[in-house]
C-alpha positions as CSV (number, residue, x, y, z in Angstrom):
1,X,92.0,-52.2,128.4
2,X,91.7,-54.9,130.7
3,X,93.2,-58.7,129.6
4,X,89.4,-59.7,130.0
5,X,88.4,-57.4,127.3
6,X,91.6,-58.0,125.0
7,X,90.4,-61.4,124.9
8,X,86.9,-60.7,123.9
9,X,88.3,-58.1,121.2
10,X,91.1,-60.6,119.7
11,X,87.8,-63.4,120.0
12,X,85.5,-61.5,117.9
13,X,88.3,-60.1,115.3
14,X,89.1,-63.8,114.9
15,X,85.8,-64.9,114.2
16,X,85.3,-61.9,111.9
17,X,88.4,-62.9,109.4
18,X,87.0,-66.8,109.6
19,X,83.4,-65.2,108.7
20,X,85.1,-63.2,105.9
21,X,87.3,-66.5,104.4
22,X,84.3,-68.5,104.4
23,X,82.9,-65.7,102.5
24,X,84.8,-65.3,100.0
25,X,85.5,-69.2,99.5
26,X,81.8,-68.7,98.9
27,X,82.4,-66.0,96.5
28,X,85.1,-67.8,94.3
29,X,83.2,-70.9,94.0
30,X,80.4,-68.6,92.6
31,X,83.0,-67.3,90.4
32,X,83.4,-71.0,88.8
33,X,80.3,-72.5,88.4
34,X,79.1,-68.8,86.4
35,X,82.5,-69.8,84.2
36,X,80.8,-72.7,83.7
37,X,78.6,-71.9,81.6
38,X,81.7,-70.8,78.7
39,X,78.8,-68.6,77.5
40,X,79.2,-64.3,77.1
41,X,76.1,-64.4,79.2
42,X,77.6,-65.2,82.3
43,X,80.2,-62.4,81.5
44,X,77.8,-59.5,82.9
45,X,77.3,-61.6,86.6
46,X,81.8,-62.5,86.5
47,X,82.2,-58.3,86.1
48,X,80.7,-57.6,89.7
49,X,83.6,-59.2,90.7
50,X,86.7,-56.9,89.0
51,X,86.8,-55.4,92.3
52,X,86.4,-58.1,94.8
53,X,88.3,-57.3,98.0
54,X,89.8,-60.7,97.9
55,X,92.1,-61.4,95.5
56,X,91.3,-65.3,95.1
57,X,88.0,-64.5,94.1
58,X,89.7,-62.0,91.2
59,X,91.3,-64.8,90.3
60,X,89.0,-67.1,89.4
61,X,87.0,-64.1,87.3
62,X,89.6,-63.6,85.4
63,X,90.3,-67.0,84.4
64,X,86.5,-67.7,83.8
65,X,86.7,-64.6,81.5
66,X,89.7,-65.8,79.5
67,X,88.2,-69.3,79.2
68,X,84.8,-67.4,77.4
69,X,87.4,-65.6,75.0
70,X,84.5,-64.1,73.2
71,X,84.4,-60.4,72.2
72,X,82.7,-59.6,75.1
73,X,85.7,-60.6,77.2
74,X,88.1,-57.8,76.4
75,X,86.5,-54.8,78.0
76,X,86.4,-56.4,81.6
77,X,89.9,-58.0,80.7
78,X,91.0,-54.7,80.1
79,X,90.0,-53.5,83.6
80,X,91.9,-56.7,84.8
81,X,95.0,-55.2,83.1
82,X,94.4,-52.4,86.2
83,X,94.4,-54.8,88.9
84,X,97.3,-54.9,91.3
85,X,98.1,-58.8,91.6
86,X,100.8,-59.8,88.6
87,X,99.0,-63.2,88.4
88,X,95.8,-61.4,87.2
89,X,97.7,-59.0,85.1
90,X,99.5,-61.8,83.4
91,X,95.9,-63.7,82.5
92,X,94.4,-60.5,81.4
93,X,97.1,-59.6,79.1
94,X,97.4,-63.5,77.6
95,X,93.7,-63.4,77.5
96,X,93.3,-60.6,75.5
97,X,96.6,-61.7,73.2
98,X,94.5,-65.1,72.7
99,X,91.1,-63.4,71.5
100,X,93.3,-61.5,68.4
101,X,95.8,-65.2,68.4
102,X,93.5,-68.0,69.1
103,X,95.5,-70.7,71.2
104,X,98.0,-68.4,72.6
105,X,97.0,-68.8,75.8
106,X,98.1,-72.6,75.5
107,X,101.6,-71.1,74.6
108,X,102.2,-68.1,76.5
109,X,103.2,-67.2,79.9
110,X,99.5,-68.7,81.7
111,X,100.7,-71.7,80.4
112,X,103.1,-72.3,82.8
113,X,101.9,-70.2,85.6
114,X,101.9,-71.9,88.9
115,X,101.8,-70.7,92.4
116,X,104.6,-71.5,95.4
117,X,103.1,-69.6,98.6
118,X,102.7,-66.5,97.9
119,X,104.5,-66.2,95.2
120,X,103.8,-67.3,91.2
121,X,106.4,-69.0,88.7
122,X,106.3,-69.2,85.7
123,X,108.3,-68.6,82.4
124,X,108.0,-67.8,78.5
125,X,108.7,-70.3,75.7
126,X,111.9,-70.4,74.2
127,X,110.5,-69.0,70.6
128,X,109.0,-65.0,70.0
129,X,108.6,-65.4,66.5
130,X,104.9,-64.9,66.7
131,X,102.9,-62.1,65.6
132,X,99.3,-61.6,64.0
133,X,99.0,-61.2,60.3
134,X,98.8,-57.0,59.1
135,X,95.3,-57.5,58.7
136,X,94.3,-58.1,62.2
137,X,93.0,-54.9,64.0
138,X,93.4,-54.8,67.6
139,X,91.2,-52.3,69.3
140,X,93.5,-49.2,70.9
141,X,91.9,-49.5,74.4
142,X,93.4,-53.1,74.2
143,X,96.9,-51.5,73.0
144,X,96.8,-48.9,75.5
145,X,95.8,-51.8,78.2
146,X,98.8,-53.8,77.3
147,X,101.5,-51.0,76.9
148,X,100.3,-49.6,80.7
149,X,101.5,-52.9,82.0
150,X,104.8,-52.9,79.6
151,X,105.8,-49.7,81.5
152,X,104.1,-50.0,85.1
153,X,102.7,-53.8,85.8
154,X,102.9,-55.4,89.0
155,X,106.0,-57.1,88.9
156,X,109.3,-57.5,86.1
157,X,107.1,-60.7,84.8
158,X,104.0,-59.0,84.3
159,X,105.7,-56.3,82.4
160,X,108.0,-58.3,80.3
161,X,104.7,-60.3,79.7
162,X,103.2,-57.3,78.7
163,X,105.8,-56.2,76.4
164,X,106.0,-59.7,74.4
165,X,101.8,-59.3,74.1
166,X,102.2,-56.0,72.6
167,X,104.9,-57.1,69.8
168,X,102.6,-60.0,68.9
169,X,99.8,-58.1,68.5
170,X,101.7,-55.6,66.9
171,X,100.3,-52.3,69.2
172,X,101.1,-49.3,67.5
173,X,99.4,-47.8,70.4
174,X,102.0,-49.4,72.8
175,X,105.2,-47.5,71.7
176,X,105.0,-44.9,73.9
177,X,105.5,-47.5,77.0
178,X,107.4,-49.6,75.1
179,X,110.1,-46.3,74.9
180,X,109.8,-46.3,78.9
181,X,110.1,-50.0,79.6
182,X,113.6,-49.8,78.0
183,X,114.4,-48.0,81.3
184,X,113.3,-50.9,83.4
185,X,116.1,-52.1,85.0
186,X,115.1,-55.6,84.7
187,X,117.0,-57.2,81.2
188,X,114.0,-59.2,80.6
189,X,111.6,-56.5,80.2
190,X,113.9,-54.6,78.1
191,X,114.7,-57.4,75.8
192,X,111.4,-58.3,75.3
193,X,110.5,-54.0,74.9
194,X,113.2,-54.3,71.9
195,X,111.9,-57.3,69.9
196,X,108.0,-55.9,70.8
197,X,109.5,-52.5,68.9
198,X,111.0,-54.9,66.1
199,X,107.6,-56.2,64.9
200,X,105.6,-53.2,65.5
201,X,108.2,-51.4,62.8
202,X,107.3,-47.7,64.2
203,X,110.7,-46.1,62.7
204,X,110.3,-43.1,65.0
205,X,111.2,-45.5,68.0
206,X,114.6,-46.1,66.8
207,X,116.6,-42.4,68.2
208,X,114.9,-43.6,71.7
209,X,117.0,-47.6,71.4
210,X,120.4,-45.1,71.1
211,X,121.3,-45.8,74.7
212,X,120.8,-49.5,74.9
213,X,124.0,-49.8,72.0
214,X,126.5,-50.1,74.9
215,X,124.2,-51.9,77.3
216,X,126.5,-54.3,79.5
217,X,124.2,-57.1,79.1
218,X,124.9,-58.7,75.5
219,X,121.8,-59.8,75.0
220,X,120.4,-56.9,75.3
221,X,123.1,-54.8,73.7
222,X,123.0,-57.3,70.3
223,X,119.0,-57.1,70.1
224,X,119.3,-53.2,70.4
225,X,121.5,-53.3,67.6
226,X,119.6,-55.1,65.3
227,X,116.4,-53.2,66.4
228,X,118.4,-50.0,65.8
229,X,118.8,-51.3,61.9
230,X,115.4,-53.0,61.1
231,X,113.8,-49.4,62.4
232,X,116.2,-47.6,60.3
233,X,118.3,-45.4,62.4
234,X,120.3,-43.3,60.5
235,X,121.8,-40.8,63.2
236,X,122.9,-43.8,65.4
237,X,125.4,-44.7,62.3
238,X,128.2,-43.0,64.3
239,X,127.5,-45.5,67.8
240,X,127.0,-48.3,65.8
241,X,130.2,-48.2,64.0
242,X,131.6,-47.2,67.6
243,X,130.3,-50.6,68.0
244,X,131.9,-52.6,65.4
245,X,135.4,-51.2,65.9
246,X,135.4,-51.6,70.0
247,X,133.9,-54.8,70.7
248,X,135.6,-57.8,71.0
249,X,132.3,-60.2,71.3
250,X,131.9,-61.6,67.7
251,X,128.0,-61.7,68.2
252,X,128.1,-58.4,69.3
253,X,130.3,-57.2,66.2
254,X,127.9,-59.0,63.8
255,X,125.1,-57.1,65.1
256,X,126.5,-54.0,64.4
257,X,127.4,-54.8,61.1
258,X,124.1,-56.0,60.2
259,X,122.4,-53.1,61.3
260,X,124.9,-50.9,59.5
261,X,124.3,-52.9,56.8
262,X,120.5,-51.9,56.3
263,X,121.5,-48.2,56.7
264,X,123.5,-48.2,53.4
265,X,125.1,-44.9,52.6
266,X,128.9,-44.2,50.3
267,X,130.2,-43.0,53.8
268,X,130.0,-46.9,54.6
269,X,131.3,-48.7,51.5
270,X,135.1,-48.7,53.2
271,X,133.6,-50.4,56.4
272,X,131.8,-52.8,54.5
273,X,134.7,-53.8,51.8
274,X,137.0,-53.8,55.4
275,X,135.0,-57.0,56.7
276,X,134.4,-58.6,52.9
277,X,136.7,-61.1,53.4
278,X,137.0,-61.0,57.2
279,X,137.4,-64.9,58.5
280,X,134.0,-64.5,60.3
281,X,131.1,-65.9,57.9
282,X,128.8,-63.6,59.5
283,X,130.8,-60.7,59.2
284,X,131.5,-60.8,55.7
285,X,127.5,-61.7,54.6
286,X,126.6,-58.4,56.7
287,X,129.5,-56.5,54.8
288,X,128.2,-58.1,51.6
289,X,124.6,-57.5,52.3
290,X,125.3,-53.7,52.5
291,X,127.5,-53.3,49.3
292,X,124.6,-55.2,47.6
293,X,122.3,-52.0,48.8
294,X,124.7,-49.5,47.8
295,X,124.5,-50.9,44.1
296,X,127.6,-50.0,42.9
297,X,128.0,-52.0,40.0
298,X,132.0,-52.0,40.5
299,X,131.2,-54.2,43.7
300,X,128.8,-56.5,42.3
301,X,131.9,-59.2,41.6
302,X,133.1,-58.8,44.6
303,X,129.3,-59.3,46.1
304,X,128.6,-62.4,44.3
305,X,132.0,-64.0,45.6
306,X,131.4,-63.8,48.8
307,X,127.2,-65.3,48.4
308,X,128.3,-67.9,46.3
């Protein structure tokens, strides 16, 4: 190809990506002024655009979508959930959290998403203690939408994201993923896979939290540890008094306790008069806890020292 002809190609390739920004500049401002409207009839026309080429214009459906938060927003945020850009994962997934937990999306990780080149920041609150009452019935497409991105999202944030919607929303439906995010080897998706797994309750997730008992991270390790008691793990009695006897992290020891502690059984009652009168406050209220389940009525004194 002759430099005369290079030219000409590069000139009309050129004029072709201008011709396609303006485009979709076009497209996105579409996007917003249908969003405008905050009315489930502009929904059908903000669809069309789940699989825009350009991922601005994605973007800005998505956040229209969320903003509409009516009933009719959760099947196209559910396609969202799909899409291959971790910022629109992220909305879609706060977004359909905020339909079931209205003002959510003031609190969770949209909040403070931003964007720094190419790349999005943002970060969770310091608090998970929310969750929707038992009542609440959250549709399993919705479940299964959240749980894909626990185990498989676009990036550690989307998935940890993910992880914390589907503990607040309490997805039954999510487990499964949940089980496989613990195998991320990001902390902050597991952490957030173990407390997710706390307020769903699903007992027959606890053999799968086994390995996480002697996770290096402690953070990890201690919220494994009391996930491993609230779901009631009686085979893993064996690791977690491994636990107590090996560690020398007091946090980590109290965890251990405390979960031993709501898996009462007679093989226990030595361990738990051992810490009765440890030195450690929490220590002897975990040993004290799990005498109290025993109900041995030649404890009970002993018991009602200690909670006095």
């Amino acid at each position: 190809m002759s430099p005369i002809m290079r030219s000409t190609v590069c000139l009309v390739l050129a004029t072709l990506a201008l011709a396609g920004q303006d485009d979709a500049k076009q497209r996105a401002k579409a996007v917003r002024e249908y969003g405008k409207n905050a009315s489930s009839d502009a929904i059908p026309k903000l669809e069309t655009y789940l699989a825009d080429p350009d991922v601005d214009v994605r973007r800005e459906a998505v956040k229209a979508i969320v903003d509409i938060g009516t009933q009719r927003s959760l099947d196209p945020l559910v396609k969202f959930c799909s899409d291959n850009d971790p910022e629109i994962q992220i909305r879609a997934v706060d977004g359909l959290v905020n339909f079931y937990l209205p003002g959510y999306i003031k609190t969770g990780m949209t909040a403070s998403l931003r964007r720094v080149g190419t790349s999005i920041k943002s970060k969770f609150t310091d608090t998970n203690d929310q969750v929707v009452d038992a009542y609440v019935e959250v549709r399993p497409e919705v479940q299964q939408a959240i749980g894909r991105v626990a185990r498989g999202g676009a990036s550690v944030d989307a998935r940890a994201n993910a992880a914390r919607a589907a503990g607040i929303l309490r997805a039954k439906g999510a487990v499964p993923d949940l089980e496989e995010a613990l195998r991320s080897k990001d902390s902050e998706v597991i952490y957030e896979s173990l407390v997710a797994l706390q307020k769903i309750r699903d007992e027959s997730a606890g053999p799968n939290i086994a390995f996480l008992l002697h996770d290096l991270d402690e953070k990890v390790q201690t919220t494994a540890l009391e996930t491993t008691g609230l779901l009631r793990n009686q085979s893993a009695v064996a690791d977690l008094r491994d636990v107590l006897d090996k560690s020398k992290k007091m946090p980590v020891k109290r965890a251990a306790l405390t979960a031993l502690a709501q898996l009462p059984g007679e093989q226990l009652h030595g361990v738990y008069m051992a810490y009765l009168d440890n030195k450690d406050e929490g220590l002897r209220e975990a040993a004290a806890e799990g005498l109290g389940r025993l109900k041995n009525s030649a404890d009970r004194a002993k018991v009602e020292r200690v909670r006095r």
